[in-house]
N, C-alpha and C positions, 0 to 999 in steps of 0.2 A: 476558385482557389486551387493550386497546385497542391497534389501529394505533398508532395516535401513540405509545402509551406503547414499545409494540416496536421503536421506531426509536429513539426517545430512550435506551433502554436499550443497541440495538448503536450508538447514536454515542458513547455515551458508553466502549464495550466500546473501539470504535475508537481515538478519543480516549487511553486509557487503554493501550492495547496495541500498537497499531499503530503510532504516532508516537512514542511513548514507550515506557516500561517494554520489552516484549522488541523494539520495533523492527519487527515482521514482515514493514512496510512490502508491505501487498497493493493499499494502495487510492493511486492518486496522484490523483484528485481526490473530493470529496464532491458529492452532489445538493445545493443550497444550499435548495430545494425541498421536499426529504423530510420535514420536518413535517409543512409543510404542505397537501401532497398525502394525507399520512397521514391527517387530519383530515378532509380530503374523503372518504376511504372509509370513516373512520368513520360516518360520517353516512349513507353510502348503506349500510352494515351495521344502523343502525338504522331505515332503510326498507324494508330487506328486497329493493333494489334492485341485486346487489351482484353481481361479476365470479366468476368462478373461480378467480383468484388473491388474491383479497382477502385481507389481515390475510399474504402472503409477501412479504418484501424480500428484495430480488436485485440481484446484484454484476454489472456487463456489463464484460467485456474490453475495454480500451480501443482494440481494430482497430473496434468494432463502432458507429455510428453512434447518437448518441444526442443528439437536438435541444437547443441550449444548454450540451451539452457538450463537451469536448474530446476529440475522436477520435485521442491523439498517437501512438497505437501505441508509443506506451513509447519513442519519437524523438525527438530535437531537431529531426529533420526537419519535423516537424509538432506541437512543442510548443505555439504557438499558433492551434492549428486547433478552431474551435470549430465540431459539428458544427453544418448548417443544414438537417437533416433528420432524419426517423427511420428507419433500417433499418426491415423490414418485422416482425421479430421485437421490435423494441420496441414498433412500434404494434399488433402481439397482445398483449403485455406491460400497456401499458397500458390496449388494449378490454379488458384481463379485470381490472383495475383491481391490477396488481403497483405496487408500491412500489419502484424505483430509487433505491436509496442511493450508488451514484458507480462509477466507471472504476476498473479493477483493473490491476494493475502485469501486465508480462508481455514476455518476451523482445520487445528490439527487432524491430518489423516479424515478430512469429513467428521470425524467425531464431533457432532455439536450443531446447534441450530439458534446460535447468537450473533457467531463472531467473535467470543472472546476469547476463542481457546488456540489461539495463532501462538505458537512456542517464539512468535516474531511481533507478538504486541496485536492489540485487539483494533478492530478497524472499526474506523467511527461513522454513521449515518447522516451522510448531507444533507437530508432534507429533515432529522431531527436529533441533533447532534449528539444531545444529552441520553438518547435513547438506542437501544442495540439494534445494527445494518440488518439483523438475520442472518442465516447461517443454514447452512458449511459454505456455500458459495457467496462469502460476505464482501470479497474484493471486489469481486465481478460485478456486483449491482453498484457497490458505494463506487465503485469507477465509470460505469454506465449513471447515473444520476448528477454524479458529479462532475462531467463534462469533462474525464482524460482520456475519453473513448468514444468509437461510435457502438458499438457492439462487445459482447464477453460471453466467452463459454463458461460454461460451470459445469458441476455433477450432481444429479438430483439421486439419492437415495431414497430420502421421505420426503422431499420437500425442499431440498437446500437448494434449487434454482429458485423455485417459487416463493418462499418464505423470505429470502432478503428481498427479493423484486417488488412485495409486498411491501416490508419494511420501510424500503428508498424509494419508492414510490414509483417502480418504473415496473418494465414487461418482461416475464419468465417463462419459459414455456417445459416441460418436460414429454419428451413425444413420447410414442407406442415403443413398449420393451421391443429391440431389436431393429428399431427405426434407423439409430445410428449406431453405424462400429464406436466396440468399447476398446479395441485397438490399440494401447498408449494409454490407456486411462488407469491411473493406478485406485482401481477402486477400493469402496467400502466392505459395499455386501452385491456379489454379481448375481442374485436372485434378482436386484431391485435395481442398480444403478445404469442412470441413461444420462449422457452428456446433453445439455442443454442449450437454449440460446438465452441471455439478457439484453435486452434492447431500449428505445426509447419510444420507438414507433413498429407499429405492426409490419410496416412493410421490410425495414431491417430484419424483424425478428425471422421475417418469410425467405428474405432472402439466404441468411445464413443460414438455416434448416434445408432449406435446399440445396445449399451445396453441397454440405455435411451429411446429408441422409445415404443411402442405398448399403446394397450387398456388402460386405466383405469378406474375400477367402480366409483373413487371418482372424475373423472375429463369427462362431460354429452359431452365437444368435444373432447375429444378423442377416435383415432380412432384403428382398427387393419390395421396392415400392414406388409406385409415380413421379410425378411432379406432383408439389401440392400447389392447391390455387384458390384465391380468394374469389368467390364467385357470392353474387347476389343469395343472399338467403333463403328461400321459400318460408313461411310463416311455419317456424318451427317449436316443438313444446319443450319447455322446460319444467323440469322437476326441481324442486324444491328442498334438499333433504332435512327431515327431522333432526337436528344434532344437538347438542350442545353448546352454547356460541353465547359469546357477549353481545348483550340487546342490543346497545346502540350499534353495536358493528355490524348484525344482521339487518337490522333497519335502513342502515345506511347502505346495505346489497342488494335490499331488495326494493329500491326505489330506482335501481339500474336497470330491473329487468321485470315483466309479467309471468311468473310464471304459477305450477300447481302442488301443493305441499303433498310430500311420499316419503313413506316408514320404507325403510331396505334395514329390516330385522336387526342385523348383524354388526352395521355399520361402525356402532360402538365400540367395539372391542378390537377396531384400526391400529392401537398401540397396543395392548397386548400382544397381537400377532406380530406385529414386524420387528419389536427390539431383539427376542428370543431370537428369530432368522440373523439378524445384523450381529448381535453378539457371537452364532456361533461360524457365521460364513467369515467373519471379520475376524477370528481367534485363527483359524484354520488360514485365511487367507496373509495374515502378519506373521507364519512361520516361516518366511522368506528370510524378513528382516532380522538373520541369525547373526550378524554381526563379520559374518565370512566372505561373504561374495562382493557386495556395497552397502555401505552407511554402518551404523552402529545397531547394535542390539538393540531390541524397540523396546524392550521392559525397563531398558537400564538408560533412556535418553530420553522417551514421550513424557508427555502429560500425563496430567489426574485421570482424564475424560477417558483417554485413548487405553491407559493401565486399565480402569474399570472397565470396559466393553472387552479388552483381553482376557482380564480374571473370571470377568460373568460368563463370555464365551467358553474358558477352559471347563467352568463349573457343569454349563449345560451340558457339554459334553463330556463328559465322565457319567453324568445321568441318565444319560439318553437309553443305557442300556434297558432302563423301565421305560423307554419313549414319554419322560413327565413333560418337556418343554418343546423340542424342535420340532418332533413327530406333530407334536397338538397343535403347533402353532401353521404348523404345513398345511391340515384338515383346515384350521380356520382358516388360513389364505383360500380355501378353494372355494370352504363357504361362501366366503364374500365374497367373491368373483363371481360363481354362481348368482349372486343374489343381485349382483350389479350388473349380470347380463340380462338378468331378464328387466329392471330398470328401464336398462335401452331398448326393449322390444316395446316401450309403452312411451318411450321422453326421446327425444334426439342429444339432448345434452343434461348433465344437471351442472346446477348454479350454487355456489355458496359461496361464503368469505375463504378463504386463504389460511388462516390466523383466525381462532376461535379466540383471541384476545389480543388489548394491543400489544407492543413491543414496551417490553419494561425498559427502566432505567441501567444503565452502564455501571454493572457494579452490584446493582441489586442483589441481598439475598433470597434468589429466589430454590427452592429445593429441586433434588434430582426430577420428584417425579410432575412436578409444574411442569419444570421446561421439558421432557418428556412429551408429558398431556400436550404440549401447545403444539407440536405436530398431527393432530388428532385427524385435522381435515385434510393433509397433504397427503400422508402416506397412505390413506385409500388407493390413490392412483399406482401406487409403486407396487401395492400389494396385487392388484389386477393385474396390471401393465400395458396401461392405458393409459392417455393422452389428455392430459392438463393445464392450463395456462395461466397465470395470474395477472390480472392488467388492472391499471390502478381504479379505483372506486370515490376516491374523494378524502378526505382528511374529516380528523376527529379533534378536537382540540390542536390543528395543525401536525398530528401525525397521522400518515399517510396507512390509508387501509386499501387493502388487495381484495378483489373479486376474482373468483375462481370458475373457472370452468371447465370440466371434464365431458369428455366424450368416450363412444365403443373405439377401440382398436382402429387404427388408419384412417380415424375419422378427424386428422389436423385439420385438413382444410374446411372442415362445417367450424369448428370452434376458433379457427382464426381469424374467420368471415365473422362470426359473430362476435368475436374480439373487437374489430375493424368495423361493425357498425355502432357498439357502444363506445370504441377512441372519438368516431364521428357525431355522435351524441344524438344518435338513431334511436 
């Protein structure tokens, strides 16, 4: 099948599903472009001239900077902000000649870990309608699951690559802090956030990580790093960790893999540490949006979610002069990092569910500090900054449960290979 034909087919998938019929509402703007870009790669495929991504179209989260288009962050804040550049991840995207079919819906400003807090309407989960995509990066997966895409980036601060990839039943990865430029990405909290891959198979997810990964001059934490590569396993140990979790959802993780149950002390206290960082790096980092330079003032246009992470941020910080929150929460980040390096001196990976619970109902009253807690397993990784993937696990009542897997620092390729022998049902 031709480019061009591959795009007419997901616009029309779009068209037909998205906007209409189930609604799923993943995408809030289209490439107006993607033909005809399509067309260009065709032509450079019949010259034999041709990228590494040639003939994949790919969905980009709408924090992520994409020339021509609208970077609204799913805000009224910034509904008419049309980017005037390219993050550094789109201009590899497009040196390898990817196909950009349009901006993906996704919790305002990252704030949120459902999907419903899109100032542009909540995105609905294909593979269980009635029940929330995940979040922040909610478009990304409900567009990768439901068939208007081959691929989608997203931004994982705790979780929000992993957590809808979870949800929609498909594959998330969030690599080692600094693995990719943050470059264009208008993040959350730059302690924790790494642009991600959403996929359907392991081998997409490998290949757009690799293009998207290395150096960059205009991004001070990014880092260089290899190629990554899916290579045969050696019989490796897996840890088990002690958490908190709903039974049948551990049950049903650990009939995926063999491996040996381990206490890492600290582990619990994964949300208290990261919201105090997120609230006050995210308070500090939204004084931008003063209503002068572009979009509107963000107090006087966001959300609930978005105002609450501002106000809590200002809070902490007027505090801080006793060092009650940031400072504390800084020492416990190291804790745990500490205490999950020496983990890996003893496990090559550890294993758990994604989601200590499943995804509630669309609508649900569920309270602040629920959906909180239900980041509990994800943001370990963002707190270290270290490398995690969620690839699907099997269904519970017909909704879709994630197994997780983290690894030490630059270690993608051990956790993607063992991704890609449990896809292979190794």
């Amino acid at each position: 099948m031709s480019t061009e034909q591959k795009v007419k087919d997901y616009l029309k998938a779009i068209e037909k599903d998205d906007k209409k019929g189930r609604k799923i509402n993943a995408f809030l703007e289209l490439n107006p472009k993607a033909i005809e870009e399509a067309k260009e790669i065709d032509k450079k495929i019949k010259q034999g001239k041709v990228g590494r991504l040639a003939g994949k179209i790919i969905g980009i989260k709408a924090n992520i900077n994409v020339m021509g288009l609208t970077a609204s962050c799913a805000s009224k804040v910034l509904e008419n902000y049309i980017a005037p550049y390219d993050a550094s991840v789109i201009e590899k995207i497009k040196k390898e000649d990817g196909i950009i079919i349009g901006m993906t819906n996704m919790d305002e400003f990252a704030c949120g870990g459902s999907g419903e807090k899109s100032a542009f309407g909540l995105t609905k989960n294909p593979e269980a309608i009635e029940r929330i995509p995940g979040g922040s990066s909610s478009g990304s997966a409900a567009a990768v699951a439901a068939g208007f895409c081959d691929i989608a980036l997203g931004s994982d601060t705790g979780g929000s690559v992993r957590s809808p990839a979870s949800c929609c039943g498909v594959i998330g990865i969030k690599p080692t802090y600094g693995l990719v430029s943050r470059y264009g990405l208008i993040d959350l909290c730059m302690s924790f956030d790494q642009i991600g891959v959403i996929g359907k198979n392991i081998d997409d997810v490998l290949l757009l990580l690799n293009v998207i990964r290395g150096k960059d001059e205009r991004d001070a934490t990014s880092l260089e790093s290899g190629e990554i590569k899916i290579e045969k396993t050696k019989k490796i140990k897996i840890g088990l960790p002690e958490i908190d979790c709903d039974k049948e959802i551990w049950n049903l993780v650990k009939k995926k893999v063999d491996g040996e149950s381990i206490n890492i002390p600290h582990l619990d206290l994964g949300v208290q540490t990261y919201y105090p960082i997120v609230f006050t790096e995210f308070f500090s980092g939204t004084r931008k949006f003063d209503g002068r330079r572009f979009g509107k003032k963000i107090e006087e246009a966001c959300g609930e979610e978005v105002l609450r992470r501002i106000l809590g941020g200002k809070e902490i910080t007027q505090a801080e002069y006793d060092g009650k929150y940031y400072r504390k929460a800084l020492q416990a980040k190291a804790l745990i990092t500490k205490e999950l390096e020496e983990a890996f001196k003893e496990y090559d990976v550890l294993v758990m569910p994604t989601l200590p619970i499943l995804p509630w109902k669309v609508g649900a009253n569920i309270s602040i500090e629920n959906e909180y807690a239900s980041d509990a397993l994800t943001v370990i990784a963002n707190i270290a900054g270290i490398p995690a993937i969620s690839i699907p696990a099997g269904k519970i009542r017909d909704i879709p449960v994630g197994l997780q897997i983290i690894g030490k620092k630059f270690s993608e390729g051990l956790i993607l290979s063992l991704a890609k022998e449990l896809e292979n049902g190794k």
